[in-house]
C-alpha positions in Angstrom: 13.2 44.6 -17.1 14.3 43.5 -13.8 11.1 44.6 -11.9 9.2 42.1 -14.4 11.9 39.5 -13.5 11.3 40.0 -10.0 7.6 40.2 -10.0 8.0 37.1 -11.6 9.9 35.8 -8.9 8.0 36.9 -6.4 4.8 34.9 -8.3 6.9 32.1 -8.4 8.0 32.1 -4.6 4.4 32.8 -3.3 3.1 29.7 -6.0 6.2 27.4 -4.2 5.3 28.3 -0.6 1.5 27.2 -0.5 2.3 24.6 -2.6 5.1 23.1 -0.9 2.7 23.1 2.7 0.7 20.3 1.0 3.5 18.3 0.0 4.4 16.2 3.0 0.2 15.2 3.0 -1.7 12.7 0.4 -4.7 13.3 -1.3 -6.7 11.9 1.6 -4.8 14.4 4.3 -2.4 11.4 5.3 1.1 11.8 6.1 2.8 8.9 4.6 6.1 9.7 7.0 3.8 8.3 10.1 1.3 5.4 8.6 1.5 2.5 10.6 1.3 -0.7 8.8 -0.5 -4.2 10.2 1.9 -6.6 11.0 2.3 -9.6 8.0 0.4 -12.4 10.2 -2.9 -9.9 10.0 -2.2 -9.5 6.2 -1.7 -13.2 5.4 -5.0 -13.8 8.3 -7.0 -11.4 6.1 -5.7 -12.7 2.7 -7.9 -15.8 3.8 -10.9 -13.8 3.1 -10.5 -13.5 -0.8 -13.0 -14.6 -3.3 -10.1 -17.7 -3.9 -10.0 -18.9 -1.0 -13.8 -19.2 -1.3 -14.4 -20.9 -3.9 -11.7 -23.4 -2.8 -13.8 -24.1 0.0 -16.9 -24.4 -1.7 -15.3 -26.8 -4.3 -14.5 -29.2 -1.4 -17.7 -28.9 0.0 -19.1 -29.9 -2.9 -16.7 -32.9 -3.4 -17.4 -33.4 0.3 -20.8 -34.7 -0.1 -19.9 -36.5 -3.8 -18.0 -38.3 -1.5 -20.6 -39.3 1.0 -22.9 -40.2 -2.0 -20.2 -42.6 -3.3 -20.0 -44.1 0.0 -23.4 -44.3 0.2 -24.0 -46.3 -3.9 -24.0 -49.8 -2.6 -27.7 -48.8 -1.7 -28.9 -49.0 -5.0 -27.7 -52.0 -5.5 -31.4 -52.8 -3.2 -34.8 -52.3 -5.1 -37.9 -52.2 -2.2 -41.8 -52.0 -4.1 -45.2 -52.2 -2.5 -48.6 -51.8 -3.8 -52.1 -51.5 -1.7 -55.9 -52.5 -3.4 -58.4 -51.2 -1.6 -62.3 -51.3 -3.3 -65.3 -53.5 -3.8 -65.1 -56.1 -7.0 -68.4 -56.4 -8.3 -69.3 -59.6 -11.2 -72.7 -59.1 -13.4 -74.3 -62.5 -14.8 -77.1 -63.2 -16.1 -78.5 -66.6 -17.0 -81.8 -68.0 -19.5 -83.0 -71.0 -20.5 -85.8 -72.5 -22.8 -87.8 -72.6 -19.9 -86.6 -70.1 -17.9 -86.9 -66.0 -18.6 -83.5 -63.5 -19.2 -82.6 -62.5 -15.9 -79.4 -60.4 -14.5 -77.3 -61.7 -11.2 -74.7 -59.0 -9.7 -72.2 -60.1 -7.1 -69.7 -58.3 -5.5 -67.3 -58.6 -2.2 -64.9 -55.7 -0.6 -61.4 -56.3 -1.4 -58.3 -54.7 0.7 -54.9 -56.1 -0.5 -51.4 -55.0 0.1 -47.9 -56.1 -1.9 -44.6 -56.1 -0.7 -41.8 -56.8 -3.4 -37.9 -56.7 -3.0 -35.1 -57.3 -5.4 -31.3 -57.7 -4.9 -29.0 -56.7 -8.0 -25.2 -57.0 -7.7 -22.9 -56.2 -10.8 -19.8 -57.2 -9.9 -17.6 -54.9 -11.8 -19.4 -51.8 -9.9 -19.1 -53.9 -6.8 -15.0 -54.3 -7.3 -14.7 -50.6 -8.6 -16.3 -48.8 -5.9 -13.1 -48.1 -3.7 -11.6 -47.0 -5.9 -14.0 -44.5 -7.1 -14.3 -43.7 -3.2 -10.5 -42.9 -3.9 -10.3 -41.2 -6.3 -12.9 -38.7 -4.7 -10.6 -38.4 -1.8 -7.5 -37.5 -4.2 -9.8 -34.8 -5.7 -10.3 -33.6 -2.6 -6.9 -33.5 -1.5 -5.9 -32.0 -4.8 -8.6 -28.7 -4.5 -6.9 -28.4 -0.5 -3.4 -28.3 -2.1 -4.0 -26.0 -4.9 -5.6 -24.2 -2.3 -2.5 -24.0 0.0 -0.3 -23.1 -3.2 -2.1 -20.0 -4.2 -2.2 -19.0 0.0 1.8 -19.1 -0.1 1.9 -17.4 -3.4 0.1 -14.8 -2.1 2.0 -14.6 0.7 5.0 -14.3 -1.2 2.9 -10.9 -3.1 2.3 -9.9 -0.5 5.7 -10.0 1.3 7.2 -8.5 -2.0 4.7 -5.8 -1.6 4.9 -5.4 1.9 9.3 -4.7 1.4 8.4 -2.3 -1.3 6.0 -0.2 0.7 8.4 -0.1 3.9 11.6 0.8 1.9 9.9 3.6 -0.4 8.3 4.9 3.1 12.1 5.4 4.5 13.3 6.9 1.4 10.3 9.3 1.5 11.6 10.7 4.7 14.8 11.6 3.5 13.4 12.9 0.5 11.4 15.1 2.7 13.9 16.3 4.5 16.0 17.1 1.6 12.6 19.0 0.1 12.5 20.7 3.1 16.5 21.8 2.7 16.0 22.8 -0.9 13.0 24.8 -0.1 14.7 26.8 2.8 17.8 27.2 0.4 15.6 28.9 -2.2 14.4 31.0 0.6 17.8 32.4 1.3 19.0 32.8 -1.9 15.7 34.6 -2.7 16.2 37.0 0.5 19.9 37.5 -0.8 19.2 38.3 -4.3 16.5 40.8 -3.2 19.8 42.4 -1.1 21.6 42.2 -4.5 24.2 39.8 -3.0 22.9 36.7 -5.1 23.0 36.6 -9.1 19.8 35.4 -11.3 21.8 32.7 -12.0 21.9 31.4 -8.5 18.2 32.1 -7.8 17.7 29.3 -11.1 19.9 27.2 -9.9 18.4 26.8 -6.1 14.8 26.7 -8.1 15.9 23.9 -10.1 17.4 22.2 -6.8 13.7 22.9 -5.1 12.2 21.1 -8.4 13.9 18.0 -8.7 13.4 17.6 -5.1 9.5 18.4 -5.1 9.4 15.5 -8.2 11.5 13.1 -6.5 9.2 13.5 -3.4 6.0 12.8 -5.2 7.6 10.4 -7.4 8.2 8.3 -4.3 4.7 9.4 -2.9 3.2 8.4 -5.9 5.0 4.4 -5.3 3.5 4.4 -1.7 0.0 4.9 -2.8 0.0 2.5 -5.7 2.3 -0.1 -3.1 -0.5 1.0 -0.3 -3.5 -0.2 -2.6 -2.0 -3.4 -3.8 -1.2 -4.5 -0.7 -4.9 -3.5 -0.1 -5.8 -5.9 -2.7 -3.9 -8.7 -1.9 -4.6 -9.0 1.5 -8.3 -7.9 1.8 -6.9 -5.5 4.5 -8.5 -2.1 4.4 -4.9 0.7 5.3 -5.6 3.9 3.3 -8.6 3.5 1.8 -11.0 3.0 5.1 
């Protein structure tokens, strides 16, 4: 029975040590301990590169030029027309009498003629209304640049928030790795001494368990870096981890 307990052990150990040489890396072979982050001015510099920011700017492009165009109505307010003849006009007669026989007369003559027309219409109540409509334009634009501005300093504030996350969960992650590393050299002592016969079963579990909880709190944290690490990805258009 004991050589099946220690066999077991042994599987156990051998399972522990391979694994535990992976655990300080991330799927991608980065060690989380030494990532450098950009500084927050890139991140906010490369949060202006989001699909919102865009379409903020093309929403006051377009009421950009609705604004020149309202500057620009009092032209209708002038009608120009013209018209150009050009051709021969031809007239057929013809002419008879009691003493004179049925006979046709054609005449005709070139004509080239041009026409030149203009009209002025005014109505007043456009006339009066117009700055304001040229106003209100300019408030609508003013309102898509400060909507604009809110959603930049919300974002900044995400991406702060993220940013305090990220750094505090990658200090905790080192002292979780050095206390993996502890637990992991403890269970290799008290697995050399209970070979000797000078440490119980009992204290071979409990040195295990130790090695455990400190293998899932690593991970636990690792796993809060790289979801931290991608949103922080997201918010600021800022390729870290993923380049």
């Amino acid at each position: 029975m004991k050589k099946i307990i220690l066999m077991l052990l042994f599987f156990i150990t051998v399972g522990s040590l391979s694994y535990g040489q992976s655990v300080l890396q991330t799927a991608e072979g980065l060690d989380y301990t030494k990532l450098l982050l950009p500084s927050l001015e890139e991140l906010f510099e490369n949060a202006k590169r989001s699909p919102s920011v865009e379409m903020f700017e093309s929403k006051m492009m377009e009421q950009d030029n609705l604004l020149k165009s309202e500057k620009r109505s009092w032209l209708k307010y002038f009608k120009v027309g013209g018209s150009w003849q050009y051709g021969n006009i031809g007239v057929n007669s013809m002419f008879t009498d009691q003493n004179t026989p049925l006979f046709y007369q054609y005449s005709g003559a070139k004509q080239n003629a041009l026409f030149v027309s203009g009209t002025v219409s005014v109505p007043f109540d456009d006339v009066f209304d117009r700055s304001n409509r040229v106003k209100r334009q300019k408030m609508q634009r003013r309102s898509t640049e400060l909507e604009m501005e809110k959603w930049f300093d919300e974002q900044k504030v995400r991406i702060i928030d993220s940013y305090v996350k990220l750094t505090n969960a990658m200090s905790i992650l080192k002292k979780k790795t050095e206390n993996l590393t502890l637990t992991e050299a403890q269970l290799k002592t008290v697995e050399a001494d209970f070979a000797n016969g000078h440490a119980a079963i009992s204290d071979l579990n409990a040195a295990k368990k130790m090695e455990v909880e400190a293998y899932e709190a690593y991970k636990l944290t690792e796993s809060t870096i790289t979801a931290e690490l991608l949103h922080l990805e997201i918010l600021s258009r800022t390729k870290i981890i993923s380049k």
